[in-house]
Kinemage of the C-alpha trace (Angstrom):
@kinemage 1
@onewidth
@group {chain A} dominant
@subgroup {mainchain}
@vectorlist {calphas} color= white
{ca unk a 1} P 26.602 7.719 50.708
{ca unk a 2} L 29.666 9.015 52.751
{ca unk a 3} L 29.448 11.679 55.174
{ca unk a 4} L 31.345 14.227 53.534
{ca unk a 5} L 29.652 13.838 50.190
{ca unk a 6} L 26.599 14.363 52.258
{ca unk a 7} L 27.864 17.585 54.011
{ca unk a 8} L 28.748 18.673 50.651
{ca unk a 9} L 25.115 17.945 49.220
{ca unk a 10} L 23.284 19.526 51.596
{ca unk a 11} L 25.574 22.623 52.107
{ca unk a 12} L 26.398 21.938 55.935
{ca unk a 13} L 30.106 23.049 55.976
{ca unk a 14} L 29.478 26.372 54.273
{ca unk a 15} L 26.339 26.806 56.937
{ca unk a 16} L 29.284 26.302 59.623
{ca unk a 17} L 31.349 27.847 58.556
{ca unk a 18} L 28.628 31.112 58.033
{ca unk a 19} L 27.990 30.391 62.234
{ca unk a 20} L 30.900 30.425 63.398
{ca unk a 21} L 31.794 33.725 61.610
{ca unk a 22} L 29.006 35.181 62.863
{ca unk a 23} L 29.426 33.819 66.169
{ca unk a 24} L 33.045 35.305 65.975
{ca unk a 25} L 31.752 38.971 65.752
{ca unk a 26} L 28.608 38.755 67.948
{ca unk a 27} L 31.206 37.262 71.249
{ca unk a 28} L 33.244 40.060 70.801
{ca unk a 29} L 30.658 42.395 70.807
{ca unk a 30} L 28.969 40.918 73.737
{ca unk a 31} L 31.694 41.039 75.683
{ca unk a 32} L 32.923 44.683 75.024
{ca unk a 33} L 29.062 45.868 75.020
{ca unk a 34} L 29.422 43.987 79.202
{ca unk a 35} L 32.452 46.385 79.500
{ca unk a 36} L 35.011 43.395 79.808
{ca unk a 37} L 38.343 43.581 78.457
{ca unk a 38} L 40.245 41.445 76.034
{ca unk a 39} L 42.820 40.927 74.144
{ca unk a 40} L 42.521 39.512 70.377
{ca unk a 41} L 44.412 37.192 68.869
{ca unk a 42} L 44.334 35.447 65.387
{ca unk a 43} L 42.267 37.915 63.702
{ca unk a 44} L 39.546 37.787 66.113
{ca unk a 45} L 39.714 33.639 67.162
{ca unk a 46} L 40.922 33.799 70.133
{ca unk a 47} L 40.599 36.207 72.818
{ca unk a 48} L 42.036 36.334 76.240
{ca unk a 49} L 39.457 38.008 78.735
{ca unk a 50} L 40.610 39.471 81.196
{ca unk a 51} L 38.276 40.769 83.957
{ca unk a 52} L 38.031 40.810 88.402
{ca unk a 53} L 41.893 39.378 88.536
{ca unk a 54} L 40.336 36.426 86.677
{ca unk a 55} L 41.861 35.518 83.015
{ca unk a 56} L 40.338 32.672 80.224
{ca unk a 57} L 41.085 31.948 76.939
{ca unk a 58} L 37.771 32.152 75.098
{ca unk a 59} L 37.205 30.877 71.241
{ca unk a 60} L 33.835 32.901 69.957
{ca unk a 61} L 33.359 31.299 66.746
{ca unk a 62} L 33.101 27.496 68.849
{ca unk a 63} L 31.785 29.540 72.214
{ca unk a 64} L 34.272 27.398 73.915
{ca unk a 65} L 36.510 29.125 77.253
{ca unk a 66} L 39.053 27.442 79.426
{ca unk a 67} L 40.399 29.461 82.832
{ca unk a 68} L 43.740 30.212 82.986
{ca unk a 69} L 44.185 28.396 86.419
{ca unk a 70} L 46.220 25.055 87.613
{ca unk a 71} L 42.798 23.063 87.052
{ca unk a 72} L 41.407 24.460 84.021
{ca unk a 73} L 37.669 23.515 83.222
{ca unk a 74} L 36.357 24.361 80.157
{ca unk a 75} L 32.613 25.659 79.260
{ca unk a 76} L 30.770 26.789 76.555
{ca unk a 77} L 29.188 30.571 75.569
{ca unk a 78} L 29.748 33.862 76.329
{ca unk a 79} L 26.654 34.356 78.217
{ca unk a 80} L 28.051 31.392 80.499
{ca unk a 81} L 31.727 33.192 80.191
{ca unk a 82} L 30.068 36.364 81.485
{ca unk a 83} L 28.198 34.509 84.535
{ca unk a 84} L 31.465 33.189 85.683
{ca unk a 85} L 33.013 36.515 85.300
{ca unk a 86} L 30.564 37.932 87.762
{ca unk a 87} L 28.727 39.931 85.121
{ca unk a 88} L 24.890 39.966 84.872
């Protein structure tokens, strides 16, 4: 069987799909409950945070931020997004 019919038989896309909607509100909402400001783009899929004089580009729904710096590295989570931020 190929992968895809499999995703398709066991209902794995539409169970993604369902996360990373959800995961789309709830990073948004963690992040504005923390008092952090950001700017949405793309109907909520990407948001630039913007907090302390530091800036990242942050994708909810995948949890996945990259600094807006010469050497970006990239990490995963808001809560992990919030450490770096300086925000317990």
């Amino acid at each position: 069987m190929r992968n895809y019919e499999r995703v398709e038989e066991v209902g794995l896309a539409q169970e993604s799909i369902e996360r990373r909607a959800k995961n789309r509100d709830g990073g948004a909402d963690v992040l504005a409950k923390a008092g952090i400001q950001f700017e949405s783009k793309n109907a909520g899929a990407h948001l630039i945070v913007r907090h302390a004089g530091k800036a990242f580009d942050f994708w909810p729904g995948t949890g996945k931020f990259i600094p807006r710096e010469p050497k970006p590295k990239h990490g995963r989570g808001v809560f992990n997004l919030l450490k770096i931020l300086g925000v317990n």
